[in-house]
N, C-alpha and C positions, 0 to 999 in steps of 0.2 A: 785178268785180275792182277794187282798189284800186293804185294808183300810189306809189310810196313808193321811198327812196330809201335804199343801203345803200352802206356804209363796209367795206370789203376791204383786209384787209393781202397784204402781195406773193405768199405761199404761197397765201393764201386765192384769190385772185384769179389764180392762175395754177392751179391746183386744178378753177377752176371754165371756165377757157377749155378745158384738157384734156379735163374731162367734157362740154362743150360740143360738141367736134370730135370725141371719140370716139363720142358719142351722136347728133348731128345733131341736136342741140336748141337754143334760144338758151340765153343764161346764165342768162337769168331762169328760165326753166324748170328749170334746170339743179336753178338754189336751192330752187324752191321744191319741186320731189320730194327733194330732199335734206331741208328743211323737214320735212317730210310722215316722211318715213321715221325721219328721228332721234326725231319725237314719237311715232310710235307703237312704236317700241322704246321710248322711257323710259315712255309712259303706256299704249300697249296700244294697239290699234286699237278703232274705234267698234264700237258691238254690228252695225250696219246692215252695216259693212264686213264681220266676223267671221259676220254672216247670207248674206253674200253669197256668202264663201268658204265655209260648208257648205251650197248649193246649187247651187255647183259642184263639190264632193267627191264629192255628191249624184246627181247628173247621171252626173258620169263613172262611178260601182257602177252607176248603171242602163243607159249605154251599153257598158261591159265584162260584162255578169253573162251568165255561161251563153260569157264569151270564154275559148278555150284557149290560152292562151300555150304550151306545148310544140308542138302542133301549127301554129304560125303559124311557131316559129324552125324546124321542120322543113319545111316548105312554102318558106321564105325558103332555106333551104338549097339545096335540089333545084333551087330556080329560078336561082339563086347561080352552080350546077353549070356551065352553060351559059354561063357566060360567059367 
């Protein structure tokens, strides 16, 4: 990591104590997923990130396959019943 030093105007800077205290994160952190997410909305995430995320899509067709959702909310139901 790099130490660096940033200039926040009064919106900016109160912006970032909110997402601070609603998140339980420091500020720094705050920015730097903030950082992070504005750039890959304007430029796209990396191929590595976009690999990762279709190994988890991945994952989950192979832990759902052969899963019946009708019969899980009808199971949820029944058990419901009882309460």
């Amino acid at each position: 990591m790099k130490r660096t030093t940033v200039v926040l105007d009064e919106a900016a800077l109160e912006a970032a104590r909110q997402l601070s205290g609603r998140l339980h994160l420091s500020m720094s952190e705050v920015m730097r997923r903030a950082l992070l997410d504005y750039r890959d909305k304007m430029v796209g995430v990396t191929p590595e990130f976009r690999d990762q995320r279709v190994k988890a899509l991945n994952r989950l067709f192979d832990l759902f396959q052969g899963h019946d959702a009708r019969e899980e909310i009808r199971r949820l139901k029944t058990e419901d019943e009882g309460y």
